[in-house]
N, C-alpha and C positions, 0 to 999 in steps of 0.2 A: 301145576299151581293154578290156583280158583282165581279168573280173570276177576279184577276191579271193575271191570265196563259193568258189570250185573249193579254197582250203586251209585253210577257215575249219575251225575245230574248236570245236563245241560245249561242250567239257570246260573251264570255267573255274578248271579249278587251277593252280595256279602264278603266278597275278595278284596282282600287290602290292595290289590290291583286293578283297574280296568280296564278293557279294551282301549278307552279314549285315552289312558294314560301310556300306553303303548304307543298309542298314533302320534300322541304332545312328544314322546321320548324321539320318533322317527326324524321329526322335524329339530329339534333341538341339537342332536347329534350328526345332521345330514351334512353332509362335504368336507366332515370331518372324520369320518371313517369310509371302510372301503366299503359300498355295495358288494358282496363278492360274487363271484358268479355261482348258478344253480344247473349244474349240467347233468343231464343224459350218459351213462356210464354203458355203450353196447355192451362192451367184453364181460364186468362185472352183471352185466343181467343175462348175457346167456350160462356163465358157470350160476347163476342163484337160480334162476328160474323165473325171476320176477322183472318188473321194467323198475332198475333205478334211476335217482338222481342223488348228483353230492353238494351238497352246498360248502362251499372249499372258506368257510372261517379260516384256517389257516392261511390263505392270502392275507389277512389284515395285515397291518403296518407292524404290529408286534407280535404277529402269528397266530392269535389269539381270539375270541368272539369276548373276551370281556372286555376289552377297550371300550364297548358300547356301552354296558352300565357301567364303567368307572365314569366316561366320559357326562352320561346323563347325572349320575350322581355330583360330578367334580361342577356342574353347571349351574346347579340350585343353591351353591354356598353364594350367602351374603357376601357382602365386600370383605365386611370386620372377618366372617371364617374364611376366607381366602389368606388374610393376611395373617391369620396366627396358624393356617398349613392343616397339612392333612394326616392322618397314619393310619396303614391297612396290615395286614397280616395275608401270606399268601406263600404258597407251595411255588409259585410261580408267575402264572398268565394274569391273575390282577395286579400282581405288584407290578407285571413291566404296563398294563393298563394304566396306572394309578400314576405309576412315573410320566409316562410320555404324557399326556394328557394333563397331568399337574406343571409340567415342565413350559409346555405350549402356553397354560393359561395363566404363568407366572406364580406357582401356588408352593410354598415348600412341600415336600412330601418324604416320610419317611416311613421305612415297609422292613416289618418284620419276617423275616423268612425263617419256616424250623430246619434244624439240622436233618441235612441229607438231601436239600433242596437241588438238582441237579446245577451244577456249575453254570450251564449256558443258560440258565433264567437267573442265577442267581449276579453274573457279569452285565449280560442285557439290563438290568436293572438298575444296576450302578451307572451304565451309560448312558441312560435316559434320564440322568442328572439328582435322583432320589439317592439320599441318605438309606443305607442299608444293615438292618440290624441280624445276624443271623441267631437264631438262639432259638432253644425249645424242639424238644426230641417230637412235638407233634406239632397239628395245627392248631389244637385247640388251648396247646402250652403256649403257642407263639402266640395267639389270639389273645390270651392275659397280659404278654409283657406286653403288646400291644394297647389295649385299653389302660393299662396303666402308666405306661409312658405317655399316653395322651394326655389321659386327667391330669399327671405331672407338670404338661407344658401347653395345655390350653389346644390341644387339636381336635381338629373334628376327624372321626372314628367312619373310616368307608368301609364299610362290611362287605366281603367279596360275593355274598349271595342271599343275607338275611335281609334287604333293605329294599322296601317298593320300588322306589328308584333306579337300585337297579336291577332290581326284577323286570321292572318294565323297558329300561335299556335292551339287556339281553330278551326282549319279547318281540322288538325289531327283526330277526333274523327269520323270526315265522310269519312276519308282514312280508319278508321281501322271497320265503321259498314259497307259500302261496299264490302270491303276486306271478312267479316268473312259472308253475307249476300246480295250478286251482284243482288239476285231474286226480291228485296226489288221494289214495287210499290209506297211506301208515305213514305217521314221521316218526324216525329211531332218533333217538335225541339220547346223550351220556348223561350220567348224574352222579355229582359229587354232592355240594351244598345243598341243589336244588335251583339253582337263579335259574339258567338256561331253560330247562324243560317247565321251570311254572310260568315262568314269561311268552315263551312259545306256546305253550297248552292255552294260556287266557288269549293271545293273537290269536290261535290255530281254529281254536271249539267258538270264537266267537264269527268265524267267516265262512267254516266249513262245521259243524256242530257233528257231522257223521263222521267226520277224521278219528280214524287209532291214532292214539299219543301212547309210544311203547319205550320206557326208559331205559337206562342200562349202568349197570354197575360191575366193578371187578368183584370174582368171589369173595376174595381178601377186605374187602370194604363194603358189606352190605346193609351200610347204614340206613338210607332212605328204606329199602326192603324190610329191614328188621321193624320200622315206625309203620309202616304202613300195614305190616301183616304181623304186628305184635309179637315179632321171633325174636332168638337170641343167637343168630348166628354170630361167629368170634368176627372181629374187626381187628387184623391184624396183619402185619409181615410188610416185606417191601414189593410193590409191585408195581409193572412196569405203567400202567395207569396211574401215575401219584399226584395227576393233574385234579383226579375225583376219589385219591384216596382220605375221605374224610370220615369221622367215628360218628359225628351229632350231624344228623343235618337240620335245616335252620328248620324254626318253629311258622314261620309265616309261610315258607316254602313246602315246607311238610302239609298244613293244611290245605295250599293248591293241586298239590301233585295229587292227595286223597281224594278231592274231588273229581279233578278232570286227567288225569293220567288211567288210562286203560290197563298197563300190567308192567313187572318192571323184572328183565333180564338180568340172569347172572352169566358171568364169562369168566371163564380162566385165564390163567397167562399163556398159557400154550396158544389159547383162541387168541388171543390181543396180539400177542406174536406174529401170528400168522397173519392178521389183519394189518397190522402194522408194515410186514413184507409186504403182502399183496396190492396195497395201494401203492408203493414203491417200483413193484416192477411192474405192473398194469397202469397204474394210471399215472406212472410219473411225480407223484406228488409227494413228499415229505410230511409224515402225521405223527402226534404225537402218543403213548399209549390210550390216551384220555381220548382225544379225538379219534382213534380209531375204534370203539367201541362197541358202538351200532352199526358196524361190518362185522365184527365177532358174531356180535348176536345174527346177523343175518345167517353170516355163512356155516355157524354151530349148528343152525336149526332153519335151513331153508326151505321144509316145507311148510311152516308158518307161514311165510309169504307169498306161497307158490301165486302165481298169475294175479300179484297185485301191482299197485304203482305206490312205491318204497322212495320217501327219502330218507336220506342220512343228514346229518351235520357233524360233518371232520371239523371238531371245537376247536382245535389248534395244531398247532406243527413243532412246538418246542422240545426236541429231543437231543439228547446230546450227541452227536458225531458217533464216539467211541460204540456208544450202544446202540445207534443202527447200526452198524458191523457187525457187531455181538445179533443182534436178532438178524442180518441175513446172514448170518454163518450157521444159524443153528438153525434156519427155517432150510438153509440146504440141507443141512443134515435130516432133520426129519424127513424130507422130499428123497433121500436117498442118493443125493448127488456131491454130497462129501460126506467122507467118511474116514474114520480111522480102524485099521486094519494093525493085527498083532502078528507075528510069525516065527515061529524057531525054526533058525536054520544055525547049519554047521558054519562054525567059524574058518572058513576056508576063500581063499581069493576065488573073484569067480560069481559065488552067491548071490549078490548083491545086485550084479548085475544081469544075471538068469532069473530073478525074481520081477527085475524095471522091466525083460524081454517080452515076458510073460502077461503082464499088466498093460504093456505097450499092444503086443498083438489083441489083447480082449477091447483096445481102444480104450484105455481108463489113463487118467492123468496124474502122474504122483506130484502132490503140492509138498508134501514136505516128508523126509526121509531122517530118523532116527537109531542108531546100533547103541543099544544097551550089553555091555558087558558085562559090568561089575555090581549093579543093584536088580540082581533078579537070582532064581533059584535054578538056573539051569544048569547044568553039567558048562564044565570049565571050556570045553572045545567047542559050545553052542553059543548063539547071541540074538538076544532079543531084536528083532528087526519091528519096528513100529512105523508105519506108513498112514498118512492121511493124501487120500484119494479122491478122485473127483467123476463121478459116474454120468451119465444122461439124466438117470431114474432109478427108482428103487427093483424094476424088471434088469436093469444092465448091473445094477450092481450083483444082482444073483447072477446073472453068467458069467463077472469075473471072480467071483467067489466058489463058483464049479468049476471054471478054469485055473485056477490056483489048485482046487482042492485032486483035479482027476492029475495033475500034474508032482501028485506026492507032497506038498503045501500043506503043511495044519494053518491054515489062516481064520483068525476068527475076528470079529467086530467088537471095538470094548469103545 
């Protein structure tokens, strides 16, 4: 793909954003959201090959980096818009922004979520005291009933990423990984709407003007990409990113990103996946598909980065319970370290337990043990034996699969 830097222009005039509106945003919203920290990852730079840093936005108070422009945005309302309330539309991490921050400053708020919004943003939300509308199979459905519920009842309309305000809220986060990180050569930044990375790109290119600003999108959602490079890739399906699964991205944002954005990644689910586990078991932290994004793209394609100094921004943490489970159950599986194993043996006492002997000596762990007899096609005196296993590594699970097999076992992997 043909880098953007070839017509990128350093001169940031004519941006419905500025620098100084980002420094005004810093102060407005300070002691009221979290600085978070911008750390040195060893582990994750010696498997990439590069020196990173993560800037842990999921610390916020709502696990999220849009608390910042909800907050600079919910600051500029008059008295009179305070008192007749707010309403946003939002997959998630603005609405519980819009909420907490509307709640604090005494402000009604009511937040459109589309169906299929994952439960634990769509509860958090409700408990940060905001009226909760869920409806609209998309964002951009939700974003009508939204705008029209407003005009209905005289609110003012927080846009989660088309709005300078908070464009330049979320531009904060690139004043404070600069600040703590000035050596920094690439920042990987996620993109749904677009607020996060054109707010960071106007902070980033206006202190460091030689910085990569490299964005990131799930394949399934390559809307900013499709605007920027005139494609038509599909926009569609569920995926585990549904923090930046958006179809349109904003018109004000789209214009910054063309400018000062250098090139913009696509990642799989499989990648998101993996990245999703690997800051869980390395670094401890809970990320959500969205925020882990620009770890995909690192660890997809690490020698892009070979021997530079890489941040990330982990955008949030809001993932539900059930489905980390779900992605570390299946990132074992890909790794080779659980596994589901099929086997016909004779229906005879005995088997069952020369096959656990067998599994035991190669050192493999049986997690869960299955006897199929009656839904399968095998002769009347055989039965389906189904095993899920737990190996080291995908080398240990081949030697209990040759030890099964030299052992008269048809074992195979389904």
């Amino acid at each position: 793909m043909a880098e953007l830097s070839q017509t990128l222009s350093s001169d940031l005039g004519g941006l419905p954003v500025v620098p100084a509106d980002i420094h005004a945003a810093a102060e407005t919203i300070r002691g009221a959201v979290v600085e978070t920290p911008c750390s040195y990852s060893r582990t994750l730079s010696n498997i990439c090959g590069c020196d990173i840093w993560l800037k842990f936005e999921n610390l916020q108070f709502t696990s999220s980096f849009k608390e910042r422009g909800a907050l600079n945005r919910l600051k500029a309302l008059t008295p009179e818009e305070r008192a007749r309330g707010v309403v946003a539309m939002s997959a998630g991490n603005h609405a519980q922004g819009v909420a907490y921050h509307a709640k604090r400053l005494g402000i009604p708020a009511t937040i459109v979520m589309p169906v299929g919004t994952p439960m634990v943003k769509v509860e958090n939300t409700r408990h940060h005291g905001a009226e909760v509308v869920v409806t609209g199979a998309t964002l951009e459905e939700a974003a009508a009933y939204a705008r029209s519920h407003g005009e209905v009842h005289g609110m003012i309309f927080v846009h989660p990423y088309d709005d300078p305000l908070v464009i330049a809220g979320q531009g904060t986060v690139g004043l404070e990984i600069l600040e703590a990180v000035p050596e920094l050569d690439t920042l990987v930044v996620p993109i749904g709407g677009g607020g996060l990375i054109s707010g960071i790109a106007i902070a980033a290119k206006s202190i460091k003007p030689s910085l990569r600003i490299l964005g990131v999108e799930a394949w399934l959602y390559p809307s900013m990409y499709n605007a920027i490079h005139d494609g038509n890739l599909p926009a569609r399906g569920d995926t585990l990113a549904e923090g930046i699964a958006v179809k349109s991205p904003g018109k004000i944002t789209t214009e910054i990103v063309r400018r000062l954005v250098d090139d913009i990644a696509l990642v799989n689910e499989a990648e998101l996946e993996r990245a999703v586990a690997t800051l869980i078991s390395i670094e401890k932290t809970v990320v959500e598909g969205a925020g882990a994004a620009g770890l995909a793209a690192l660890m997809s394609d690490p020698s892009r980065f070979a021997g530079q100094k890489v941040g990330l921004v982990l955008s949030g943490g809001n993932i539900d319970t059930r489905l980390i489970a779900s992605v570390l159950t299946r990132e074992l599986a890909r790794e080779g370290r659980l596994t589901q194993l099929s086997l016909d043996i004779p229906d005879r006492p005995g088997q069952l337990a020369a096959v656990a002997a067998l599994l035991a000596e190669a050192g493999a762990n049986i997690i869960e043990v299955s006897h199929q007899r009656t839904f399968s096609d095998l002769p009347a005196k055989a039965t389906l034996l189904q095993l899920v296993i737990e190996t080291r590594d995908s080398a240990h699970l081949d030697e209990v699969m040759a030890k099964l097999g030299a052992s008269g076992l048809s074992a195979r992997c389904t």
